[in-house]
Each structure stands twice: as structure tokens, then as C-alpha cells.
N, CA, C and O of each residue as an XYZ file, in Angstrom:
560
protein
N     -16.139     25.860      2.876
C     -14.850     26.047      3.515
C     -13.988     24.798      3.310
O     -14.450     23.660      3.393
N     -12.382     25.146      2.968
C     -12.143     23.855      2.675
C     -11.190     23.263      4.163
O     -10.908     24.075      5.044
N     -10.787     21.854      4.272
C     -10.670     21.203      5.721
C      -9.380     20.922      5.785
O      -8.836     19.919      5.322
N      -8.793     21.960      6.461
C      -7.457     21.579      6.627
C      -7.135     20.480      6.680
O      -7.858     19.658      7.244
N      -5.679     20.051      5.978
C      -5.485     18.408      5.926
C      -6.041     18.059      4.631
O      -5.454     17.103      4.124
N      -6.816     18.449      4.066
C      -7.421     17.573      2.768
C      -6.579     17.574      1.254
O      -6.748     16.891      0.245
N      -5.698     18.554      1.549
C      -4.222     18.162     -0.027
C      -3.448     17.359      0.875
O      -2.831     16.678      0.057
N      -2.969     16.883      2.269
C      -2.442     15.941      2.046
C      -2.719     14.591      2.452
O      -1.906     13.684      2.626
N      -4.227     14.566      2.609
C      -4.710     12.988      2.643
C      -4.994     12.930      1.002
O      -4.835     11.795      0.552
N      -5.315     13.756      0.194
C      -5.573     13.700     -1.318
C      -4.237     12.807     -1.512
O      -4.368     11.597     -1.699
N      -3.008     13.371     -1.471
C      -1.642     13.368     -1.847
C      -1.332     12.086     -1.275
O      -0.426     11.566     -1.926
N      -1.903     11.026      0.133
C      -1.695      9.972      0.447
C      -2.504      8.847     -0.344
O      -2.062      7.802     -0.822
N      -3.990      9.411     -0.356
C      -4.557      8.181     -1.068
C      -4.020      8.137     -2.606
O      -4.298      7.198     -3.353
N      -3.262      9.194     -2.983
C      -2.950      9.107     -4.458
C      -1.289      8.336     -4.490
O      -0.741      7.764     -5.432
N      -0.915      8.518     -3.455
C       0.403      7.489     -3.310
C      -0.088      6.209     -2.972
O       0.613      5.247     -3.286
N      -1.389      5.972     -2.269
C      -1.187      4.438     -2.254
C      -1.370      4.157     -3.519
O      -0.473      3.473     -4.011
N      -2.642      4.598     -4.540
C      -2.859      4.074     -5.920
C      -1.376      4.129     -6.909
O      -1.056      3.250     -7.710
N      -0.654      5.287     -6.642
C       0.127      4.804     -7.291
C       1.179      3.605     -6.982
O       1.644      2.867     -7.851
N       1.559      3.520     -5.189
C       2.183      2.216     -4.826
C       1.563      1.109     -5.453
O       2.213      0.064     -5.432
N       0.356      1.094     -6.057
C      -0.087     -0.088     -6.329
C      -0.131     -0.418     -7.799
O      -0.372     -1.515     -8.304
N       0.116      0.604     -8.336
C       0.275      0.463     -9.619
C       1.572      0.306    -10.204
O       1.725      0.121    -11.411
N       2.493      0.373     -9.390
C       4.031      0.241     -9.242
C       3.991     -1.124     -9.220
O       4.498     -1.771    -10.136
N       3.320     -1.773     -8.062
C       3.483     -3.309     -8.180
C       3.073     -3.524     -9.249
O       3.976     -3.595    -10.082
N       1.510     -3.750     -9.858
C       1.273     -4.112    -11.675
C       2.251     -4.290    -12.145
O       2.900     -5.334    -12.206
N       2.571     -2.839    -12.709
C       3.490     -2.396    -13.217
C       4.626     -3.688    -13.421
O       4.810     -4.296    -14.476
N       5.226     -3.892    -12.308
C       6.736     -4.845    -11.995
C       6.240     -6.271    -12.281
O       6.906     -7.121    -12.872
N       4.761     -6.471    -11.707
C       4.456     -7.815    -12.096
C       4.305     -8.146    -13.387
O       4.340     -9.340    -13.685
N       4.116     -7.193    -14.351
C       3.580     -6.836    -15.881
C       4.848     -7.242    -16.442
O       4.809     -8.034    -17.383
N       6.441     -6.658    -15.845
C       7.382     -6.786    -16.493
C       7.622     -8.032    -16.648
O       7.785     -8.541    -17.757
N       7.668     -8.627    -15.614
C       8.497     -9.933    -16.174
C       9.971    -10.187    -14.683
O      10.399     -9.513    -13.747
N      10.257    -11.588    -15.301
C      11.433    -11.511    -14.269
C      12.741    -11.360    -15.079
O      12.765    -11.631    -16.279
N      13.786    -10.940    -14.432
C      15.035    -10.288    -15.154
C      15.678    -12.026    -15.274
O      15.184    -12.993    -14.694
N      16.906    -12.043    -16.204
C      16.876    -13.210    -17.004
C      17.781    -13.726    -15.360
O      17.587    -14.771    -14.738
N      18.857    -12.488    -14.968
C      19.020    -13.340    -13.379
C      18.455    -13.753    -12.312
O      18.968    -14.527    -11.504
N      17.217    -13.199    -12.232
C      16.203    -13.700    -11.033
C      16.103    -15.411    -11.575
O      15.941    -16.318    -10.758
N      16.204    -15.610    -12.775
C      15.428    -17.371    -12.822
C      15.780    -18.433    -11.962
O      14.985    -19.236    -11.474
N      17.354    -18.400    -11.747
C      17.605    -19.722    -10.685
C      17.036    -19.526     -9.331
O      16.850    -20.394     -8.477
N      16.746    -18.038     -9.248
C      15.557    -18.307     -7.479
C      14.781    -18.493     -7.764
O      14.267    -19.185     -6.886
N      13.657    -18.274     -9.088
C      12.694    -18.469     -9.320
C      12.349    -19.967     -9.404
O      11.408    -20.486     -8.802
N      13.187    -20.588    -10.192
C      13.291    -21.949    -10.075
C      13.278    -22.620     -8.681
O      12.421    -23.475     -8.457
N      14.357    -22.213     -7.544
C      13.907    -23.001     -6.739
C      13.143    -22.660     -5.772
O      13.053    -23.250     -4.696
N      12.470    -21.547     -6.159
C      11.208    -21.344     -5.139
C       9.586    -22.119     -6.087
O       8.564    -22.358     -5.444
N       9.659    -22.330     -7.271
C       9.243    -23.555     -7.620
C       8.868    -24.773     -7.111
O       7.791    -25.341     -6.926
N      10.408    -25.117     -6.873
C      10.913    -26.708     -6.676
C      10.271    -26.266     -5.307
O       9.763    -27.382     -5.414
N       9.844    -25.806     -4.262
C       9.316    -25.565     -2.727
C       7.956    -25.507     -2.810
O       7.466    -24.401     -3.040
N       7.024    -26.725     -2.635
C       5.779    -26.493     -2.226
C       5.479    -26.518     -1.049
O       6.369    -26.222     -0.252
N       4.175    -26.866     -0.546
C       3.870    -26.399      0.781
C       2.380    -27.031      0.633
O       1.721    -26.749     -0.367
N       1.975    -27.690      1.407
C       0.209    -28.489      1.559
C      -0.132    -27.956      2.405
O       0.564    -27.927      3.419
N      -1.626    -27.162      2.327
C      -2.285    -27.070      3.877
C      -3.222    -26.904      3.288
O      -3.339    -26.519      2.125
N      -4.393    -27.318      4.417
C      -5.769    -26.917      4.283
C      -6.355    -27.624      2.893
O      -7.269    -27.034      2.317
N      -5.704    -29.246      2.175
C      -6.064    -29.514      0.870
C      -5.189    -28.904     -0.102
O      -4.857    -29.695     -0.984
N      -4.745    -27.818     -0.207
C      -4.364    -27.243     -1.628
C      -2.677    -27.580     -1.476
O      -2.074    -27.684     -0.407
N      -2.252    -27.681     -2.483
C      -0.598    -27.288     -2.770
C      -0.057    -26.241     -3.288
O      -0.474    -26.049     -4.431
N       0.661    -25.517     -2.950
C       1.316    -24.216     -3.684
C       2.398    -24.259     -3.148
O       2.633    -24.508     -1.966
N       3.574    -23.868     -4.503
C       4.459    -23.218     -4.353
C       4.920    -22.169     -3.887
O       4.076    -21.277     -3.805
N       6.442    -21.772     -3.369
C       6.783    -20.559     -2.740
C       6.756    -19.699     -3.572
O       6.542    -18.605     -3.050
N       6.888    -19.653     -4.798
C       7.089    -18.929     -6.033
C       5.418    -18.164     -6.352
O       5.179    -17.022     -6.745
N       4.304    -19.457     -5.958
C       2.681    -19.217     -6.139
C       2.468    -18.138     -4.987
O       1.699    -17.191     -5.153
N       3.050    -18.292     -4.037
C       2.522    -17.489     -2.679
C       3.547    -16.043     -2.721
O       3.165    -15.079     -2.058
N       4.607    -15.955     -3.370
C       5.547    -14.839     -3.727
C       4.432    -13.621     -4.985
O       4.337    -12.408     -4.800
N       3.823    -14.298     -6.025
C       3.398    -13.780     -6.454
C       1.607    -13.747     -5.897
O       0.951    -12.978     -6.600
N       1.004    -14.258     -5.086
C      -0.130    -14.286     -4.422
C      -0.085    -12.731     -3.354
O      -1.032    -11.946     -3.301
N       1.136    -12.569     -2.632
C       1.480    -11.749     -1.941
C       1.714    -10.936     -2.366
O       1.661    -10.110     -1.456
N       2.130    -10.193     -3.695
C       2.395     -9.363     -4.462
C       1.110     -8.933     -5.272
O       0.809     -7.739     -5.292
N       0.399     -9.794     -5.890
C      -1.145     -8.985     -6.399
C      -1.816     -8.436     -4.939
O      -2.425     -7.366     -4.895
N      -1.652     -9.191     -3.904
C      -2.677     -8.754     -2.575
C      -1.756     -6.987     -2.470
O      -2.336     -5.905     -2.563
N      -0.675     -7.128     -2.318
C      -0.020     -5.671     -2.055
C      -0.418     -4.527     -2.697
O      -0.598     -3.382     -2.283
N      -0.597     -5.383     -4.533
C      -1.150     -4.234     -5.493
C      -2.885     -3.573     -5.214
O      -3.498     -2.507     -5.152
N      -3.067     -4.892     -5.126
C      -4.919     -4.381     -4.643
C      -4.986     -3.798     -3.788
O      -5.352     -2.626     -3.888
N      -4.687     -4.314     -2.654
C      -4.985     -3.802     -1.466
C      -4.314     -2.035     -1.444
O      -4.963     -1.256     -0.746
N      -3.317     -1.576     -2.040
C      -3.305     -0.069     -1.997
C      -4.000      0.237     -3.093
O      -4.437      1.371     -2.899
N      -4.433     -0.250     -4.410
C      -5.350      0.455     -5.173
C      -6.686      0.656     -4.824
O      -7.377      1.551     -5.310
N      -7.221     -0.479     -3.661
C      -8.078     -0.164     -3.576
C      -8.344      0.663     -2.261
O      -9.447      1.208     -2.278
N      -7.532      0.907     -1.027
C      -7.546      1.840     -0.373
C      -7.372      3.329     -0.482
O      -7.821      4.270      0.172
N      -6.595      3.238     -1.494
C      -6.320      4.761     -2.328
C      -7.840      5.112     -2.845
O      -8.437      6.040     -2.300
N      -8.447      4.382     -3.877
C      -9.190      4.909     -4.271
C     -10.180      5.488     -3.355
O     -10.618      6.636     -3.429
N     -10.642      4.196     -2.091
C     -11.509      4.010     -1.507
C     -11.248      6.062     -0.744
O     -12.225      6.775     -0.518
N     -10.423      6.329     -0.616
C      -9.572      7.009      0.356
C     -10.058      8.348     -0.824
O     -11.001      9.077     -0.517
N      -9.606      8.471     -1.629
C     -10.209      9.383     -2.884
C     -11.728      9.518     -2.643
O     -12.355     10.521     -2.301
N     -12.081      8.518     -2.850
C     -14.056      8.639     -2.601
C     -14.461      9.472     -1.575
O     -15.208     10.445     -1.682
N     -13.864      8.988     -0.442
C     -14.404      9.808      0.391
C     -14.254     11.038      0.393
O     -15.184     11.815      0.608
N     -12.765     11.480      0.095
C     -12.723     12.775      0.076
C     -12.853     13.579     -0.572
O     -12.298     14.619     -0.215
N     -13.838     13.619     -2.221
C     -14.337     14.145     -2.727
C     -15.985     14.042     -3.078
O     -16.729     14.833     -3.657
N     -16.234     12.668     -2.452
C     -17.686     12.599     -2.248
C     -18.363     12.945     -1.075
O     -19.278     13.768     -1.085
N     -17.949     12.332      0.010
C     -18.206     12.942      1.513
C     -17.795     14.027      2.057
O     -18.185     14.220      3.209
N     -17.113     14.812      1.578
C     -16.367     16.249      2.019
C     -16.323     15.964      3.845
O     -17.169     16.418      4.615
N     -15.022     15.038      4.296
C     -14.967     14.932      6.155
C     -14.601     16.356      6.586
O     -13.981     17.155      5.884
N     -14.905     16.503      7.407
C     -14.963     17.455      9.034
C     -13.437     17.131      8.719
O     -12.879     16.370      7.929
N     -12.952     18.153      9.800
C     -11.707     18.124     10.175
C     -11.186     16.887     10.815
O     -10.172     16.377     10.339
N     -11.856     16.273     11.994
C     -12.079     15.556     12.735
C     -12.152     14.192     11.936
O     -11.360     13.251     11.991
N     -12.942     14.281     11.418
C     -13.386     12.839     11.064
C     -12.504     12.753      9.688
O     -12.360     11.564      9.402
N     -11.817     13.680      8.668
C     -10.720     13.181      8.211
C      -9.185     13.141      8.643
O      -8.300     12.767      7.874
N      -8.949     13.583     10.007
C      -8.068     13.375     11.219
C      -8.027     11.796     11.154
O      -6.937     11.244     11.007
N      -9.261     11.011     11.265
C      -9.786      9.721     11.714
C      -9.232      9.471     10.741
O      -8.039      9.238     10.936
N      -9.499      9.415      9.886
C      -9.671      8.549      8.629
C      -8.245      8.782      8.189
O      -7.733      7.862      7.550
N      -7.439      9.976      8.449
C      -5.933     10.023      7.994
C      -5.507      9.097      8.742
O      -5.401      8.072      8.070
N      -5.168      8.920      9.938
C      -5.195      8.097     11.273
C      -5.217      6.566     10.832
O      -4.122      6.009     10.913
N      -6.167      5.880     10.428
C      -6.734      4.723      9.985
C      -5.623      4.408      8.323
O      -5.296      3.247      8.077
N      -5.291      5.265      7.613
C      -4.832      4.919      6.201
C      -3.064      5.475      6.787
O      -2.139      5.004      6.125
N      -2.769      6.225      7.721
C      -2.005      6.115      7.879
C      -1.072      4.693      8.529
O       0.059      4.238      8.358
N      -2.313      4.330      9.368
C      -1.296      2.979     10.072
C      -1.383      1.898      9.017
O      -0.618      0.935      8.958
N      -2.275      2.116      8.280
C      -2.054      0.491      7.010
C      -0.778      1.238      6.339
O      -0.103      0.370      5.786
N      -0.424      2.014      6.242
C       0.542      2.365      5.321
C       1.684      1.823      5.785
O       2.449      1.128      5.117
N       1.852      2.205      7.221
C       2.794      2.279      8.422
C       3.493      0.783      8.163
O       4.646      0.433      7.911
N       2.021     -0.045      8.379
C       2.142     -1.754      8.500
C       2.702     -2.132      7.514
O       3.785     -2.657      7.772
N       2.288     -2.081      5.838
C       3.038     -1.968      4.523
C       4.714     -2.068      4.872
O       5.576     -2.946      4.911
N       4.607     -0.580      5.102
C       5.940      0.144      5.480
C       7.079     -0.974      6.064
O       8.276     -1.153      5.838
N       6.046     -1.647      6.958
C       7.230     -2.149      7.757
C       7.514     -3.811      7.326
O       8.497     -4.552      7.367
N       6.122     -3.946      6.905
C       6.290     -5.130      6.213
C       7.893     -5.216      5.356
O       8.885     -5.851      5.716
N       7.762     -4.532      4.391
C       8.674     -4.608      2.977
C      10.047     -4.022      3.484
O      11.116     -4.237      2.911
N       9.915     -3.321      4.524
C      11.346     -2.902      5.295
C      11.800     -4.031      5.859
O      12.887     -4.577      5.672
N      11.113     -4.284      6.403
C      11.782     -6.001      7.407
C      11.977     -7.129      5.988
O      12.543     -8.185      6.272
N      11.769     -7.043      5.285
C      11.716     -7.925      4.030
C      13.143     -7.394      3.056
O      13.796     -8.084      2.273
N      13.334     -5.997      3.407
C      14.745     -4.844      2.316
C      14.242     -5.077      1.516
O      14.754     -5.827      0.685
N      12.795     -4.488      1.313
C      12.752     -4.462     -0.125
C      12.168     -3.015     -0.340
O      11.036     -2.567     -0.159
N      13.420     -2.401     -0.824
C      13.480     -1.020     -0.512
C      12.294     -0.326     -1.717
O      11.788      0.354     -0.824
N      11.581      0.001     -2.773
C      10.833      0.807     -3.130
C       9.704      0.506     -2.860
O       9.102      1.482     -3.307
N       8.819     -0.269     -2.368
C       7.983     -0.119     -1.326
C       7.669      0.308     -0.580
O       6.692      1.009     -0.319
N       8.716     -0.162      0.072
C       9.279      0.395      1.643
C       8.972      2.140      1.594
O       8.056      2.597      2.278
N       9.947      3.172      0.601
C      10.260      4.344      0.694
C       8.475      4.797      0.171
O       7.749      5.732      0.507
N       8.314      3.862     -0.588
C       6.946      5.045     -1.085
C       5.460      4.779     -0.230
O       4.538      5.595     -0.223
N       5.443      3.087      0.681
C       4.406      3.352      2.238
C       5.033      4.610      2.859
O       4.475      5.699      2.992
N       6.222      4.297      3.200
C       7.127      5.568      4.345
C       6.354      6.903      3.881
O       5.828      7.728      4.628
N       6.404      6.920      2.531
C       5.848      8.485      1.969
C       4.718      8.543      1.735
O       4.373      9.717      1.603
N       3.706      7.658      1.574
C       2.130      7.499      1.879
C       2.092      7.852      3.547
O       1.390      8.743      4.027
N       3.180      6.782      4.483
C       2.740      7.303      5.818
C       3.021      8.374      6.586
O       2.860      8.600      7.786
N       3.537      9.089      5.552
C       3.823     10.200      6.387
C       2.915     11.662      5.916
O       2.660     12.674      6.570
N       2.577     11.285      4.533
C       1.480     12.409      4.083
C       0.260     12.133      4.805
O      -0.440     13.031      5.272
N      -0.052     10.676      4.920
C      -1.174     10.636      6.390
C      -1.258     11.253      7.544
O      -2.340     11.553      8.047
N       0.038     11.539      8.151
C       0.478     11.580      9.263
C       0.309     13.088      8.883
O      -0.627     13.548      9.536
N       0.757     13.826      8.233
C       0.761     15.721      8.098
C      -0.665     15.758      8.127
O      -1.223     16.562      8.874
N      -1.494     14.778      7.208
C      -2.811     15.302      7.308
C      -3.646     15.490      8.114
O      -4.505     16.371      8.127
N      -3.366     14.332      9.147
C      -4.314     14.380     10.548
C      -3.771     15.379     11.258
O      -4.485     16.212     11.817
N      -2.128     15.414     11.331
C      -1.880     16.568     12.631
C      -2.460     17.940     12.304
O      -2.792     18.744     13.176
N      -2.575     18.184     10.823
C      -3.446     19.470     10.322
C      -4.846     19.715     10.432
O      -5.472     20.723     10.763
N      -5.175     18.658     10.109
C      -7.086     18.484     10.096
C      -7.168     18.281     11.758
O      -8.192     18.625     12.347
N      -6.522     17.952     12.168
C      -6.775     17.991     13.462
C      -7.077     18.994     14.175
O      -8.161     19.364     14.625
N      -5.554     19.615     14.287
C      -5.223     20.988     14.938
C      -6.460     21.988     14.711
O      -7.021     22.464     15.698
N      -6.851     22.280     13.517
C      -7.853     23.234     13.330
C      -9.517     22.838     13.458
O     -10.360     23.686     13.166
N      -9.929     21.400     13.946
C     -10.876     21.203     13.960
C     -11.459     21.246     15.103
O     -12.663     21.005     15.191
């Protein structure tokens, strides 16, 4: 029998992998020839703690591979389960629940930041979470 909710937690963990491959993707490109004078002086801005030195520019792109991983690997992780573990209604309620609020957090991260295609495609990871549990729910 198949578990209500399970095309659209499929449809969420496959938006985070692709949110995350979106970042690659942008990091792969390159910076546009007008981004350089911020790039430059987020350069010229280091920062010491804990022993190490890094730049704002080091921690701009530090924060940006963590964004990419961290949804490729929740997506996938999020995929596994739901074609290896086949969840209960219930317990992929849970688990929509759980990938919905990291999405949420994402979401709000890169919104409070305006950095709008992020922003719109957590929003649309968190909300295919959000259909999935109220479905897998309801019928479980």
C-alpha cells in the first residue's frame, strides 16, 4: 500500500538536492566581472579567532559550500529513507516535520540575508514538506 504523503516528501528531498546543486552550480561559475570590488574588500577583512585567520570573502564562500552540502546531503539522506525504509504514515509525517523545519531555517536564513533564489526554492522545499506531513498524517 502506498503512504500518503510520499510524492511529496519525494518532491521535497528532491528540491533540497537540487537547492544544492544550484549552489555548486553558482560556485562553479565564477564571480561576475562586477562583483570584484566587493570581492576585493571582503578580502582586505580578516578576522582571528580560536588561532586561525580568515577572511570575510573565506567565510562567504565557507558558508556557501556548507549550504550546498548540507541540502545535498539531506535530500539524499531524505531519498534513502523513502525508498529504502518504506515510513508509516506517521513516522514519514515525522520525518516530513523534521526536513521541513531545516528547510524553514534555510528559508529564513537567505530571506533575512535578500538573497532571493534560495530563499524561493527552501520556501518550496518547505512547503512540499509541509503538504507531506499534513497528508501522511491525516490518513495515518
Amino acid at each position: 500500500m502506498r503512504t500518503p504523503g510520499r510524492g511529496f516528501f519525494g518532491a521535497g528531498a528532491t528540491s533540497y538536492v537540487v537547492v544544492g546543486l544550484v549552489h555548486v552550480a553558482r560556485q562553479l561559475q565564477g564571480r561576475p566581472a562586477e562583483a570584484e570590488p566587493a570581492h576585493e574588500a571582503m578580502l582586505a577583512f580578516s578576522v582571528t579567532a580560536l588561532g586561525m585567520t580568515w577572511s570575510l570573502a573565506d567565510a562567504y564562500d565557507a558558508l556557501s559550500s556548507s549550504f550546498a552540502s548540507l541540502s545535498i546531503t539531506v535530500g539524499a539522506l531524505d531519498l534513502y529513507v523513502l525508498r529504502a525504509l518504506r515510513p508509516t504514515g506517521a513516522a514519514l509525517a515525522g520525518l516530513a516535520v523534521v526536513s521541513g523545519l531545516g528547510a524553514l531555517a534555510l528559508a529564513a536564513i537567505t530571506g533575512f540575508g535578500r538573497v532571493a533564489p534560495p530563499f524561493y526554492l527552501y520556501a518550496l522545499t518547505t512547503t512540499l514538506f509541509v503538504v507531506a506531513a499534513v497528508r501522511s498524517r491525516a490518513r495515518a
